[in-house]
Each structure stands twice: as structure tokens, then as C-alpha cells.
N, C-alpha and C positions, 0 to 999 in steps of 0.2 A: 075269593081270589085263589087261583092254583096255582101251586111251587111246583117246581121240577124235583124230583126226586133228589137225592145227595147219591153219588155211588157209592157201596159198602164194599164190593169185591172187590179183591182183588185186579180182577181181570179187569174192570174196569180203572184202576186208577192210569193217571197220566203222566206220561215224562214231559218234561219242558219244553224239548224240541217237538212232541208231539202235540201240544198246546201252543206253539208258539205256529206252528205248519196250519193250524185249525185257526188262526184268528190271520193268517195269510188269508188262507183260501176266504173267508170270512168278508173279507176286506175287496176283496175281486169279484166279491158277488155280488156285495152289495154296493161295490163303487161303480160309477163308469171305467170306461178305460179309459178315456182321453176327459181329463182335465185341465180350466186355465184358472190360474191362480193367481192374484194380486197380492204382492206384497214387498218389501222392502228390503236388499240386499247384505247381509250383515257377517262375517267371520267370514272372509272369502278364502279359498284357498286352491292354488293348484300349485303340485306338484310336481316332477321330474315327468310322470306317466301321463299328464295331458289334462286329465281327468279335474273338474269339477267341484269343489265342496265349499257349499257355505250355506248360512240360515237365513231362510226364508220369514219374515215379521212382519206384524203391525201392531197397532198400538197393545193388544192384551194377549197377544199371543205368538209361536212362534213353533218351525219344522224342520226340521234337517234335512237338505236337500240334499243330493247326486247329479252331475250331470255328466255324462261319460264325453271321452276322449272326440268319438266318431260325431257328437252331437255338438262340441265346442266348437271343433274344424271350422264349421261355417257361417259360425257368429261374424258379424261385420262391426261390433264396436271391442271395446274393453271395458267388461264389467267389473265396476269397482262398489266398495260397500256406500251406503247408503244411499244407494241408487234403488229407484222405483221400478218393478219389472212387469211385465205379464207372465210368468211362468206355465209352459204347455205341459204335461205329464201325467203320470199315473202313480196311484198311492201301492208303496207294496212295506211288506216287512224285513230288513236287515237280521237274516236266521238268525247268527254267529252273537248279537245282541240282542235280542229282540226287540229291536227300535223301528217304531214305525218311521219309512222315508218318504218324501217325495223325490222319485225319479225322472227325472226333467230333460226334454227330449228337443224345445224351444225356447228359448230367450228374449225378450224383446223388449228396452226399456222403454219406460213409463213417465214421464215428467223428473223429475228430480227426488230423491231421499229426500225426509226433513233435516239430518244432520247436513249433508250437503246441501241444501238448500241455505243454511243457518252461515256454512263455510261462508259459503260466495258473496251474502247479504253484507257480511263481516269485513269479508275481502276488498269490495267493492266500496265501502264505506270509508274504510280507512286508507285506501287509494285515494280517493279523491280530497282527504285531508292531508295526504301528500307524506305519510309514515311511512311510505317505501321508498320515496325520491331516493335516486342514485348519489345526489348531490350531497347530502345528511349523513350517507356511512362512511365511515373512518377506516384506513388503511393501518391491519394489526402493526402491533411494534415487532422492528426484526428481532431485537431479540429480550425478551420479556423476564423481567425479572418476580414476579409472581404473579400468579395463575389463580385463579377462582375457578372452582368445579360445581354446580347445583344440579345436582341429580338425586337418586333414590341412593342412600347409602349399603342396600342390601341387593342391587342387582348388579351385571354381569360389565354396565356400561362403566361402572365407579374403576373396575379394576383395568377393564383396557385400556382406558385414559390415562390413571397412572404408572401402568407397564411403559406406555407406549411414550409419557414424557420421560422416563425415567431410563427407557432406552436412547430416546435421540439426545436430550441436553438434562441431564441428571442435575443442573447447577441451579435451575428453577426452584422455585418454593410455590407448593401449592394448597389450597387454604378449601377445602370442602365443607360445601354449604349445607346438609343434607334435607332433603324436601321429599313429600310424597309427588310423583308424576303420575297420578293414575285416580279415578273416585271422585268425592265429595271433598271440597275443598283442597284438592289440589293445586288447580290455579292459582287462589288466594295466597297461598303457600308459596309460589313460585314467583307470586309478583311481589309478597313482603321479602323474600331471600335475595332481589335483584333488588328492591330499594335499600334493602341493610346495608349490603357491600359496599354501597355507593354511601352512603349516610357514615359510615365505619372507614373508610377503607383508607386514610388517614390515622387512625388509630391503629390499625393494622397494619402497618408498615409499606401502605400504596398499592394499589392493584394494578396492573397492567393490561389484563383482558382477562373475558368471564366467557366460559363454554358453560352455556343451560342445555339443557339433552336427558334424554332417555332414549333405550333399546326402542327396538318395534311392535309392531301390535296393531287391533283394528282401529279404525277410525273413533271408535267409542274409548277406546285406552289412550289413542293420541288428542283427544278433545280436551283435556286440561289445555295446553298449547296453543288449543283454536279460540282462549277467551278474550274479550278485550283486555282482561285486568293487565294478564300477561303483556301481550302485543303492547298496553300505554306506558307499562314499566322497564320493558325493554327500550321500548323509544326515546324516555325519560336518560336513560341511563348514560352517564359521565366516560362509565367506564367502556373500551371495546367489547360486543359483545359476539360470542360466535354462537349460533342455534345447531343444537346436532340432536336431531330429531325419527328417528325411526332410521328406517334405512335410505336408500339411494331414490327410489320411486314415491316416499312419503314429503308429502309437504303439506306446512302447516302456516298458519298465522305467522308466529312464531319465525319462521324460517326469511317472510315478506322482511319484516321490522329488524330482524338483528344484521350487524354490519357484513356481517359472511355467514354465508351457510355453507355447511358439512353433512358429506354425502351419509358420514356416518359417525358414531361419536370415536372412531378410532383415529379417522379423516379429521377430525378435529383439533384431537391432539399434535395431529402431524402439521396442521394450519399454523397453529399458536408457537411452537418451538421449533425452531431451527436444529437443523443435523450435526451435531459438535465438532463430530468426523469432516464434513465439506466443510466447514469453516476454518479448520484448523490446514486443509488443505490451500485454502485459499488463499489466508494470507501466509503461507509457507512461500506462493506461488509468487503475491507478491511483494515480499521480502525477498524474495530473488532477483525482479524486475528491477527493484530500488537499489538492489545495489550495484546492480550492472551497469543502472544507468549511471551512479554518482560513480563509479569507477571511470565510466567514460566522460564526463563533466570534468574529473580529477585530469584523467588524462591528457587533454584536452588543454586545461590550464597549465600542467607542465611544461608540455610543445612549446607555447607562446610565451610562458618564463624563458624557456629556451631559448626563442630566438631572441627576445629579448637583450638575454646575456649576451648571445654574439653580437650583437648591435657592435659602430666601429666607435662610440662615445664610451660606452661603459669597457670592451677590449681594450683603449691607448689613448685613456683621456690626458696623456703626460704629452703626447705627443701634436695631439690636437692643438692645446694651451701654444707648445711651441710654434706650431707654425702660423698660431697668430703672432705670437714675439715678434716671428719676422716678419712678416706683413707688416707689423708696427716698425720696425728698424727700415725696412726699405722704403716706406713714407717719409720716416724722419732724414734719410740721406739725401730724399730726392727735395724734399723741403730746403734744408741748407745746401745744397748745391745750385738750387734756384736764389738763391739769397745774394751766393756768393757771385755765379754769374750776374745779376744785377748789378752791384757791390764794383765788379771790374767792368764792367761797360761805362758804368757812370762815372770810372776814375780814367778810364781812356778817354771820354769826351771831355771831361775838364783839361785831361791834360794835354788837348787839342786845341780849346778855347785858351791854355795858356799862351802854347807855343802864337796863335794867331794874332793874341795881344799882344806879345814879343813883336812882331812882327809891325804890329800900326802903331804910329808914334801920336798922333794928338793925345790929349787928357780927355777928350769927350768920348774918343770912342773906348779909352779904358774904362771911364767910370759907366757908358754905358754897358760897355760887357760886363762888370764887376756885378751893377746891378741885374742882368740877366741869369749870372752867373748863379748869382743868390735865389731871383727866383728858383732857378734849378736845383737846389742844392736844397729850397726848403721842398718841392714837389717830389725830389727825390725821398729826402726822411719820412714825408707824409707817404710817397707808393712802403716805403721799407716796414714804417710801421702798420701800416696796413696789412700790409702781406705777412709782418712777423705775427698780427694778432689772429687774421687767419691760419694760420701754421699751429699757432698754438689751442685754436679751438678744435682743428682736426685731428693734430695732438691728442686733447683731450676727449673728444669722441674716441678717437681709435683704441687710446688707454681704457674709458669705461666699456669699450665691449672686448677690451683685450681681461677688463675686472670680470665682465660678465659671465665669459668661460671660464672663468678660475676652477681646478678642481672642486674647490671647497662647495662653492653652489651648485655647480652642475651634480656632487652628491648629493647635496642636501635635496637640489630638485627630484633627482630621481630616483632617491629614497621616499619623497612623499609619492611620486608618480608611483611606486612600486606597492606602500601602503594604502593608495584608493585601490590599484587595481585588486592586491589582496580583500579589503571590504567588500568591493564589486562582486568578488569568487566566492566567500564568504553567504552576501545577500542572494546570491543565484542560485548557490548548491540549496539554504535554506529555502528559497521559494521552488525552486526545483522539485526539494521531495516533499513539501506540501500539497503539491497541484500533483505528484505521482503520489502520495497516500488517497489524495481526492477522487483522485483518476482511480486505483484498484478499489476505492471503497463504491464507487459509481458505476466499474464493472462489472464488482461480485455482485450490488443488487440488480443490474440487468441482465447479467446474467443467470442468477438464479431465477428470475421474475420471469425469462424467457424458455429457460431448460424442460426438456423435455417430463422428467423425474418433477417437475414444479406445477405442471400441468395435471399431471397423472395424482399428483396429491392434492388440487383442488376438485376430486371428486369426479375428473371426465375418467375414461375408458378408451382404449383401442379394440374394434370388433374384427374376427377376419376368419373366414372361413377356413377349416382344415383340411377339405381336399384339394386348395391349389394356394393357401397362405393368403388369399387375396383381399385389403381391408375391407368390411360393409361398411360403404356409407347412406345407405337407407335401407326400407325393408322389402324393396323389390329387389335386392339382389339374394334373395336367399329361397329356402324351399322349405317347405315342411319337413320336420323331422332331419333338418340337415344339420350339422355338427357343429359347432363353431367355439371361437376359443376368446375369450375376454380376457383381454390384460387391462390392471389396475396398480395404483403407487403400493400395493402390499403383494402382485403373483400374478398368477392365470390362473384361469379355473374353465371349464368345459360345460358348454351349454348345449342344449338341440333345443330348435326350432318347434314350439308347438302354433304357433298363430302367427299369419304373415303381417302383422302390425296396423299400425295405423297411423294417420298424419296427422291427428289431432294434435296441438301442441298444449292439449288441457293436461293442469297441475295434476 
């Protein structure tokens, strides 16, 4: 067998860039140019610049691909990692490292990734046992007295969490779980960390809600998330749970099962606690309402004391009394003036029946006058006593309502009349400002629940193009490479346009 010589000169030895240019050209000669290559989508990335980068795998091996700007243009899906491709290209070497690339010039997916394949099985499974029902998740408490945090104690997500509660309502207590999210038994870790709390959380002084999250990363970094163990422990759990899982476009098992999801784990914090600032606004706002109103309630019942007093019973109740007196005195006069006229009638007629007797001389027709006389005399006592006893019942009616207006009762009446109305003023002003605390407490939560700032911090966005400010609301209104501006519940930030979208509404 023949060796190739070793070179000894000088002249012959090689710089790296010159060894690295010799296994280019190397690679070009002996490769085709156009190659298709199957394999499995993995680190994807693009950039501000358009451009393409992720790895190309299967089960024993794996390549770092390129795919430039002018060659994505015309892709017709969104490629995401563990998605199965045919990839079209040519092998070349990356000078500046000398790493071999595949540069990739066509796209065109392939059946499904095994990782995604595993998602959807997963997905699909535990759908149908009904862990995502709408009906099953629990509405956060408004305002939470401690917080559970299960993250990675060493990355970036532990710190924005607690900046960001610690900015809006500082008066929380938060109690961090710390788990690995990433590797070989990370799941495991993250479904005993959500059954502890719940097992503990009594002992710990009651938990309120649990944000589980980690930062972002490829689909292989977010797979702890995507296991059952997770997804049955979150399901299980007592406690509310909010999943804040990658950033805004990652979803995960994880995200299906817990009671809210957050677009990010900053979004999360701002889910779980309320703004100290708007609350203290609020009820400032309604503590001014209350009292305007109970000033006018106050008001109100003054007036009608008011008129009250002038009433013409309580101004000259001295006066009143009197002119029943008289009423009573001029009954009484007309009473015995009727007595008396009776009284002289019947002593003129007798002393006409005298004179007539004077006048007839038998004994018969005396003794029958005599007897007439008598009847009359008893029919008279009988009308007198009659008539005095009615006198004296009318009398005595007139007297009991001449008693009934006496001052002394008509105050005592209208001092209790005065004491219900005050209990009445009393029970109104208090149901008054309970149903107005009910009322601003029933406002602030729909109105915060409808606010613009409440929407924006459940993780939605406003799109709108910056050559004429106009919103996008899909992706036929926009162009390649056109400018656009996203606002979010934390700013704006500037985007351009690299791919006119897609309607799939795949997770």
C-alpha cells in the first residue's frame, strides 16, 4: 500500500484558510450540485434579515443548514421545528468557520416531525378526555394574596416575574418553587413541584395562584411542558394555575390544561396581580361617588323635615285644640237651646189646655183632660230624656275627639311619626351605600375586565402599518418588507414584513 508523501518544506506547508478553500473546492467536485435531502427540522431561526437558519436531522445524525432571504420569499407554509422536510440544495463550506453547510434553495414539507407528531397524539388525547374544557378553568383571584412561582431558579424568567410583581402590587407574597425546565427529568420535577404546593399549601399560609413557565427555546427545550405527567398535575391542581411557557407563538400541553395562559412569563405576572396605582384610583373615584350620593340622600331628607315643620299641626297646635273648644261650645249651646225651646212649647200648650179646662165646666171632661194631660206630660219627660241622653253622647263624642287633639298626643304622635321617619332615613342611607359600594365594586371589575390596557395584558397586540397608521387585520393587507409597528400591554416595538402569512390557525 502507497502513502502520499508528508510535505517537509517550507513552501509547501498550509494556512487554514488555504485548507479550508481545498476541501471547498473538494466538496464541489465531488458533490452534485443540486441535492434533496430528507430530514427533520430542528433550531429554527430567522432573523430581522429574512434569512433562514436551522438543523437539518434524523435519527444519528445532523447539518446546519442556510436558507437565504430571496429563497424563503416563496415558501407557501411556516416552517416550524420538528417538522419533516425535503430539503433541495448544494453542500458548500462556511470559510469564516470552516463548517461544513447545507445551503438550501427549496422547502417542502414532509409528513410530520416525530416530536410533533408525539405533540398532537398527546393533544388530541387529552382533548378528548376533556383536560381543556372551558367549563374546568377557574377565573384568577382579583387580588391575590400569595403567589407560587415554578421555574428554573437560575434563568432570566425567575427575575422578570418578580420585578414585574413587585412593580405593580409589592403587597403579595411570593413563595418560589425552583425546578429544572429543560433535560432528563424535568417534567417529573415539575409535576412533583405542582402536587407539593397543592399537598402544602395549607401549611404555607394558602396559595392563591401558581405561574409554572420557563423563558423560550426549540421545541426540544420546551418538551419537558409537552409531557403528560405535567398536563395530569396541572389538571389535578386545587390551586389556579397560569402556564407562561416560551414566548407569544409557543404553545404547549401545558398551556391546553392550565386555567390561563400567558403570552410570556412577564404577561404572567401582570395576569396574576393587579396595578396598586388603578386600584387606588378607583376607589378614590368611588369614594367620591358615595359621597355625593349620600350628600344628596342627606339633602333630600332635610327638605322634607322641612316641610314637615311648616306643616299647620306642628306651627299652632295651641290653636287647632282651640277651635275644636269651640266647635264643642257651639254644639253645647245649640243642644240646650233646643231643650229649652222644647221646655216652652210644652209649658204654652199646657197652659192652653188649662185655660180650656177653665173654660168647660162638667167633671168628665176635666178628669179627661187631666188624664190627657198626664199622658202628655209623661211623653214629654220621655222626648226630654231622650233628647238629654242624646246630647250627652254627642257631648261625649265631641269631648273624646276634642281629647284626641289635645296637644299632649298629637306630640307624642308626631314625635313617634318623626322617629320611624328618622329609622326609615337611617335604613336607606345604609342600604343606599351598600348597593353604591356593590355598584363601584361591580364597575371596577367590568370595567377593568373590559379596558383597553386589560386586553393588551392578556397577551393580544394591535398591528398597524407606519406609512399611513392603518390597523392590520390580517395578512393581505400588508407587503413584503413593509414596516409595521406592534403595540403591546409593555410598548411598541418595529417590525418588517418578511412572509405574507398564512391562515392556518395551527398552534
Amino acid at each position: 500500500m502507497s502513502t502520499l508523501p508528508f510535505p517537509s518544506e517550507p513552501a509547501a506547508l498550509l494556512t487554514v484558510s488555504r485548507l479550508v478553500r481545498m476541501v471547498k473546492g473538494a466538496l464541489r467536485t465531488a458533490l452534485p450540485e443540486r441535492l434533496i435531502v430528507v430530514g427533520e427540522l430542528s433550531n429554527l431561526s430567522r432573523p430581522t434579515s429574512g434569512h433562514l437558519y436551522f438543523t437539518l436531522k434524523d435519527a444519528s445524525s445532523e447539518i446546519r443548514c442556510v436558507m437565504w432571504q430571496s429563497d424563503a420569499v416563496g415558501m407557501r407554509f411556516a416552517p416550524t421545528d420538528g417538522l419533516a422536510v425535503l430539503a433541495t440544495g448544494r453542500i458548500d463550506v462556511y470559510e469564516p468557520r470552516g463548517q461544513v453547510q447545507f445551503y438550501v434553495s427549496r422547502l417542502e414539507p414532509r409528513g410530520v416531525g416525530s416530536l410533533e407528531l408525539a405533540f398532537r397524539q398527546l393533544r388530541d388525547r387529552l382533548q378528548r378526555e376533556g383536560l381543556f374544557d372551558l367549563a374546568r378553568k377557574r377565573r384568577l383571584p382579583a387580588i391575590p394574596r400569595t403567589v407560587a412561582v415554578v421555574t428554573s431558579p437560575t434563568g432570566a424568567v425567575l427575575r422578570d416575574i418578580l420585578q414585574t410583581i413587585r412593580r405593580r402590587y409589592p403587597a403579595v407574597r411570593v413563595l418560589v418553587y425552583p425546578v429544572r425546565v429543560q433535560g432528563a427529568g424535568a417534567a417529573e420535577g415539575i409535576a412533583a413541584a405542582v402536587r407539593g404546593l397543592n399537598a402544602n399549601a395549607a401549611r404555607l399560609g394558602g396559595i392563591d395562584v401558581m405561574i409554572v413557565g420557563r423563558g423560550g427555546g426549540s421545541l426540544e427545550d420546551l418538551w419537558a411542558f409537552n409531557e403528560e405527567a405535567v398536563a395530569r398535575a396541572i389538571h389535578a391542581s386545587r390551586i389556579p394555575v397560569v402556564s407562561a411557557v416560551g414566548h407569544e407563538t409557543d404553545f404547549t400541553i401545558a398551556d391546553f390544561v392550565a386555567d390561563v395562559r400567558a403570552a410570556t412569563p412577564t404577561a404572567a405576572a401582570e395576569l396574576v396581580v393587579p396595578l396598586l396605582a388603578e386600584m387606588i384610583d378607583a376607589l378614590d373615584r368611588g369614594r367620591g361617588r358615595l359621597v355625593r350620593a349620600s350628600q344628596s340622600v342627606l339633602d333630600l331628607a332635610r327638605s322634607r323635615f322641612a316641610a314637615v315643620q311648616r306643616s299647620e299641626w306642628l306651627r299652632d297646635p295651641v290653636g287647632r285644640v282651640r277651635q275644636r273648644q269651640q266647635q264643642v261650645d257651639e254644639v253645647s249651646g245649640r243642644v240646650r237651646l233646643s231643650a229649652a225651646q222644647r221646655l216652652a212649647r210644652a209649658r204654652a200648650a199646657l197652659h192652653e189646655r188649662e185655660v180650656r179646662l177653665a173654660r168647660v165646666r162638667p167633671e168628665v171632661l176635666v178628669l179627661r183632660r187631666v188624664a190627657r194631660l198626664e199622658r202628655m206630660m209623661f211623653r214629654l219627660r220621655w222626648v226630654y230624656r231622650q233628647n238629654a241622653l242624646a246630647a250627652e253622647r254627642r257631648l261625649g263624642a265631641v269631648w273624646g275627639r276634642l281629647m284626641a287633639c289635645g296637644p299632649r298626643w298629637v306630640a307624642q304622635r308626631d314625635t313617634q311619626t318623626l322617629d320611624h321617619a328618622r329609622q326609615q332615613l337611617i335604613r336607606a342611607e345604609a342600604a343606599c351605600r351598600a348597593g353604591l359600594h356593590e355598584r363601584v365594586r361591580e364597575l371596577a371589575a367590568r370595567l377593568e375586565a373590559v379596558g383597553p390596557a386589560q386586553v393588551l395584558r392578556r397577551g393580544y397586540s394591535i398591528t398597524r402599518r407606519r406609512r399611513d397608521g392603518a390597523v392590520v387585520r390580517g395578512p393581505d393587507e400588508v407587503r413584503i418588507d413593509e414596516q409595521i409597528i406592534t403595540q403591546t400591554a409593555g410598548g411598541e416595538f418595529d417590525s418588517r414584513v418578511v412572509d405574507e402569512g398564512s391562515n392556518d390557525p395551527r398552534p
